[in-house]
C-alpha positions as YAML, in Angstrom:
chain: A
units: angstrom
residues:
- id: 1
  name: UNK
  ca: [113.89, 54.06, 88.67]
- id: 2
  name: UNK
  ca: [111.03, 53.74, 91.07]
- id: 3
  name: UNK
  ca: [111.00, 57.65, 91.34]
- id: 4
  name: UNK
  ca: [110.89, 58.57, 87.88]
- id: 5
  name: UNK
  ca: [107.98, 56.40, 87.65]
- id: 6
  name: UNK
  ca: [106.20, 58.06, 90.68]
- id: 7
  name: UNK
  ca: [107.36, 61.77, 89.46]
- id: 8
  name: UNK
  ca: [105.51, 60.74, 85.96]
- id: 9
  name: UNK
  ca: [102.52, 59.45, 87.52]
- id: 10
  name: UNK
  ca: [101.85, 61.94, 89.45]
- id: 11
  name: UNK
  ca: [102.51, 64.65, 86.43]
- id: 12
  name: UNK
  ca: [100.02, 62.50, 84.59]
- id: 13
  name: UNK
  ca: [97.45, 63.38, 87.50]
- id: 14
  name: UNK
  ca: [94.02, 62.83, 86.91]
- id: 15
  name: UNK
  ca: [93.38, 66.20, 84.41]
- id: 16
  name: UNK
  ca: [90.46, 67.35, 86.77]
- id: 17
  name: UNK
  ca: [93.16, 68.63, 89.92]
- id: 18
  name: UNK
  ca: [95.33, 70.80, 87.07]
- id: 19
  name: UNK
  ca: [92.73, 73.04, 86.30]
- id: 20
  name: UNK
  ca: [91.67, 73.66, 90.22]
- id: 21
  name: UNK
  ca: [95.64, 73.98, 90.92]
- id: 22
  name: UNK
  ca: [96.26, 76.63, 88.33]
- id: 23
  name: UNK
  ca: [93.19, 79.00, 90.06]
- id: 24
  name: UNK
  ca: [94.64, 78.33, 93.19]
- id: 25
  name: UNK
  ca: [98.11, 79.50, 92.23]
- id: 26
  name: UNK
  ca: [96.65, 82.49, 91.01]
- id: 27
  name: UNK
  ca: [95.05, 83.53, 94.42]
- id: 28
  name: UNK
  ca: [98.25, 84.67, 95.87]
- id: 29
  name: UNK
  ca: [99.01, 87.51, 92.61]
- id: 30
  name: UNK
  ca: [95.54, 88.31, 93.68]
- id: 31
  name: UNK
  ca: [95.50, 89.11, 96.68]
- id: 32
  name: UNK
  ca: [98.75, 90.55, 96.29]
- id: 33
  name: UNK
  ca: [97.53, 93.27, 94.09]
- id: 34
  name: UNK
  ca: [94.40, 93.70, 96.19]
- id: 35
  name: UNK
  ca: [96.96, 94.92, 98.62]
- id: 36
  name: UNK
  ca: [98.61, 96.86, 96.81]
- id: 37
  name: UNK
  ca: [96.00, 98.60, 95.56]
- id: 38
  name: UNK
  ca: [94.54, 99.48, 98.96]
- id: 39
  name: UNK
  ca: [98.10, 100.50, 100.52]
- id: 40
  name: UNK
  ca: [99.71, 101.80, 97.42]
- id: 41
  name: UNK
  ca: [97.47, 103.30, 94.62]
- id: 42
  name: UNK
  ca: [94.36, 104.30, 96.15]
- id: 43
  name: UNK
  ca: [96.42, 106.68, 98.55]
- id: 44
  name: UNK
  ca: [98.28, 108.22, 96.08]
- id: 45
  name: UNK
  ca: [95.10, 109.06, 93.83]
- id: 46
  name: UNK
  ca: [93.53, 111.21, 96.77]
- id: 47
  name: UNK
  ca: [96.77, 112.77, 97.63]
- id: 48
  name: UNK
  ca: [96.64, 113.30, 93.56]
- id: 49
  name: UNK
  ca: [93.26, 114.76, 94.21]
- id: 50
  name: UNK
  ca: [93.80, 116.89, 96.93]
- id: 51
  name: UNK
  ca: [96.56, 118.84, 95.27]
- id: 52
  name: UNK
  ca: [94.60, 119.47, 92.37]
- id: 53
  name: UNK
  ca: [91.83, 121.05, 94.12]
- id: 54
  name: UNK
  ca: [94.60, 122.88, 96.19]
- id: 55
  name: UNK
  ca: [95.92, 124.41, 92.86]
- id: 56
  name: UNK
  ca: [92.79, 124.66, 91.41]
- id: 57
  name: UNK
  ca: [91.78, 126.81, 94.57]
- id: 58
  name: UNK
  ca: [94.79, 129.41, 94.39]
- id: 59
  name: UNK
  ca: [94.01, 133.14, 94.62]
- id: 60
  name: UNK
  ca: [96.29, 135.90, 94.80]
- id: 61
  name: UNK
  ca: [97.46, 136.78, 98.36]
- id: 62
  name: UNK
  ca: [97.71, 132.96, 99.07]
- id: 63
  name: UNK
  ca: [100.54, 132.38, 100.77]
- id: 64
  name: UNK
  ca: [102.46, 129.08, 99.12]
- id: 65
  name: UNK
  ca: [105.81, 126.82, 99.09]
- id: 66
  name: UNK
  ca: [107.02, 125.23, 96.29]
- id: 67
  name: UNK
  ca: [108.27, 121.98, 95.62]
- id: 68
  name: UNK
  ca: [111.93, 123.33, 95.94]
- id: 69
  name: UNK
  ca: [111.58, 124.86, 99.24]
- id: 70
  name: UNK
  ca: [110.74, 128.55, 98.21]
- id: 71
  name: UNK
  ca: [108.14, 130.82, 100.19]
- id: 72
  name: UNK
  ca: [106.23, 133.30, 98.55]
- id: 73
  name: UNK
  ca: [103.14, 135.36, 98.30]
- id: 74
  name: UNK
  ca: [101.37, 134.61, 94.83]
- id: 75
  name: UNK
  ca: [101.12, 137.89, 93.18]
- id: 76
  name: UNK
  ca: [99.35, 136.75, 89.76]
- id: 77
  name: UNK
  ca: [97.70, 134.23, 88.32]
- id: 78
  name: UNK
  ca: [97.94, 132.55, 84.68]
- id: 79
  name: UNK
  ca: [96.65, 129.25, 83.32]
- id: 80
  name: UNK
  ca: [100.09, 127.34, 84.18]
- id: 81
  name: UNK
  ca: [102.42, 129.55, 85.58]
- id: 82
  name: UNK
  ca: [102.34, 131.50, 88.77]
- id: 83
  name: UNK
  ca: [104.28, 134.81, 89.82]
- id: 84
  name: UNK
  ca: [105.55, 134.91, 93.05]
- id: 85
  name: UNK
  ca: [106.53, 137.96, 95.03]
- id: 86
  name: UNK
  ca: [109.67, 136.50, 96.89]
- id: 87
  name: UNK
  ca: [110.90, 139.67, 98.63]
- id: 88
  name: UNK
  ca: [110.30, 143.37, 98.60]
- id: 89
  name: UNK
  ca: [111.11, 144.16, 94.80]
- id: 90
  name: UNK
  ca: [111.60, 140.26, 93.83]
- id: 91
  name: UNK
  ca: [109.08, 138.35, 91.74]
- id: 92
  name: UNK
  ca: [109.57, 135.15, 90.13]
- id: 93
  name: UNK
  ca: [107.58, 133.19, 87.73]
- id: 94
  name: UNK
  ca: [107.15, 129.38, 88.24]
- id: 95
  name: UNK
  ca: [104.59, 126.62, 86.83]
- id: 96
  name: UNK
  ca: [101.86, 125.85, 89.02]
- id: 97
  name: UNK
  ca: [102.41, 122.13, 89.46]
- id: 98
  name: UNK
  ca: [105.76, 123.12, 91.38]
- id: 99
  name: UNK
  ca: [103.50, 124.65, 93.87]
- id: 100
  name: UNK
  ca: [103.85, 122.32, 96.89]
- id: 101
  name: UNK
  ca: [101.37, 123.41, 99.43]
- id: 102
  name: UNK
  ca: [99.73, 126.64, 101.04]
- id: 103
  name: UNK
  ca: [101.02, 128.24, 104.48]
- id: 104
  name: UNK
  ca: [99.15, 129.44, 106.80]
- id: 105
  name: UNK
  ca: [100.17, 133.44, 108.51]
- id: 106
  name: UNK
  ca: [101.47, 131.72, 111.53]
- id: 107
  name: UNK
  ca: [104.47, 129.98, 109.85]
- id: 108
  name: UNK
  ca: [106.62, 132.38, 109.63]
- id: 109
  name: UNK
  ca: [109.19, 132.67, 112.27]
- id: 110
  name: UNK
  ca: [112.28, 134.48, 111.25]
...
């Protein structure tokens, strides 16, 4: 009996600590998603940035991979496709997001 009448005592609490305990258990989700933010978003919005700009930058004669692992030399240019020359007499048509990143001359060792 004498600590259910403790435990409600201390529940009853003086009304000035609840308000001061609620903003302190809300520093932790804080800082949480302060951390997040910094290891998490902010990195993936320049990487975000970065490729547009790459995209936005293609010419033909760039050299490119795609997201699926194909090389090829970009042959022309539309708003949101690309055509690919693949291999001597072998063009394909892709979207331009697909594009992964540009080569440079040196990469290719076969």
């Amino acid at each position: 009996m004498v600590m259910a009448s403790v435990a409600w005592a201390q529940g009853l609490g003086g009304g000035g600590g609840s308000s001061s305990g609620t903003l302190l258990s809300l520093v932790p989700f804080v800082l949480i998603f302060v951390i997040f933010y910094f290891l998490l978003i902010l990195p993936q919005q320049k990487r975000q940035k970065a490729q547009k700009a790459m995209l936005d930058d293609l010419k033909k004669g760039d050299k490119i991979i795609t997201a699926s692992g194909i090389w090829g030399t970009i042959t022309n240019l539309g708003k949101e496709t690309v055509t690919l020359q693949v291999a001597d007499n072998t063009k394909i048509k892709i979207q331009k997001e697909h594009i992964a990143k540009l080569r440079a001359d040196d990469d290719e060792k076969e």
